[in-house]
C-alpha positions as CSV (number, residue, x, y, z in Angstrom):
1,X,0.0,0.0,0.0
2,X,1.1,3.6,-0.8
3,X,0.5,6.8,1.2
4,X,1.1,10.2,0.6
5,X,1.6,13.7,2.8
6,X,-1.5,15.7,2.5
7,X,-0.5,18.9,0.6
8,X,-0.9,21.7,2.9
9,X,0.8,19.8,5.6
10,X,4.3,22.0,6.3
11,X,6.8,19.7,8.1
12,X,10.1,21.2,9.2
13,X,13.2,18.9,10.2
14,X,14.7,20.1,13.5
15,X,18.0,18.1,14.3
16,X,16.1,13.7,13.9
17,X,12.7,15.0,14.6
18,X,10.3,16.6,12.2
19,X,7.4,19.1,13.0
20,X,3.9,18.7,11.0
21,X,2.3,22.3,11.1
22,X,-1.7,21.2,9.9
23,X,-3.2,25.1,9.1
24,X,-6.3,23.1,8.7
25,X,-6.3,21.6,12.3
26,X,-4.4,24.6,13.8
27,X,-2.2,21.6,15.6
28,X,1.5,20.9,15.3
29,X,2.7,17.9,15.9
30,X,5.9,16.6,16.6
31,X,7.4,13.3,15.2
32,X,10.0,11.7,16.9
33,X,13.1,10.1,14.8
34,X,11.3,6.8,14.0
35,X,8.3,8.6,12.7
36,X,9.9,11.4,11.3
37,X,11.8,8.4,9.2
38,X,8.1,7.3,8.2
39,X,7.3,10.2,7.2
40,X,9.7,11.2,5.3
41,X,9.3,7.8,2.8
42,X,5.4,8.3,2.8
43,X,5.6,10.0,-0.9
44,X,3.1,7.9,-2.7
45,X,6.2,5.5,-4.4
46,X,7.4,4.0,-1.5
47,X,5.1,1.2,-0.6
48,X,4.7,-0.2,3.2
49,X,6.7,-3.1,2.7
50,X,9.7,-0.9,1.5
51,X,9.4,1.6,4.4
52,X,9.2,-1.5,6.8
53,X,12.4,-3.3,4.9
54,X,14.3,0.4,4.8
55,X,13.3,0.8,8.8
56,X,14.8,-2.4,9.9
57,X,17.5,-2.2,7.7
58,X,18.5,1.4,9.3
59,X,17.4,1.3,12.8
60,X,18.6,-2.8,12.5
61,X,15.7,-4.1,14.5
62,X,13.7,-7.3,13.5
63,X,11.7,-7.3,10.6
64,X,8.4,-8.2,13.0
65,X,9.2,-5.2,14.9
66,X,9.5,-2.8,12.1
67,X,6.4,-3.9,10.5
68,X,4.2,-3.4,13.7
69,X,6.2,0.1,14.1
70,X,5.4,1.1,10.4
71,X,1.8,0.1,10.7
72,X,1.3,2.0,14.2
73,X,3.1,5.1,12.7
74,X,0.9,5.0,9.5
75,X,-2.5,4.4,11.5
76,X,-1.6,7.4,13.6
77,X,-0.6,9.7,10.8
78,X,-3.7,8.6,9.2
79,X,-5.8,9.2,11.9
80,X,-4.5,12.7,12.4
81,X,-5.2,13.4,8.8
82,X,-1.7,14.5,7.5
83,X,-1.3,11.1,5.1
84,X,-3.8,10.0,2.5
85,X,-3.6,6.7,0.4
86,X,-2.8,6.1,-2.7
């Protein structure tokens, strides 16, 4: 599955962490490293699986782990309403 960053959303990288500025919402929101990773590959050509196989491979945890991570991140982001799918 592919996702994408809605396209008002503003996100600004400040040292590993990104901050999501939603105009819409008038709520920032603050990702740490791990989401801010997510994030950042959630541009409508990187499918789950890929973010999941990049996550593990980079933060070397256990594929298991990464996918649960991934899926959390995604449903939260979602739920927020800064991602859409593809």
């Amino acid at each position: 599955m592919f996702f994408n960053k809605r396209n008002d959303i503003i996100s600004r990288e400040i040292d590993d962490e990104i901050l999501l500025m939603d105009n819409q919402a008038m709520k920032v929101h603050q990702l740490n490293r791990t989401a801010s990773f997510i994030w950042s590959r959630c541009n409508g050509s990187t499918s789950t699986e890929e973010i999941i196989e990049q996550l593990a491979h980079d933060f070397d945890v256990e594929d298991h782990v990464a996918n649960k991570h991934v899926k959390d991140v995604i449903a939260q982001l979602l739920e927020l309403n800064v991602l859409t799918p593809e």
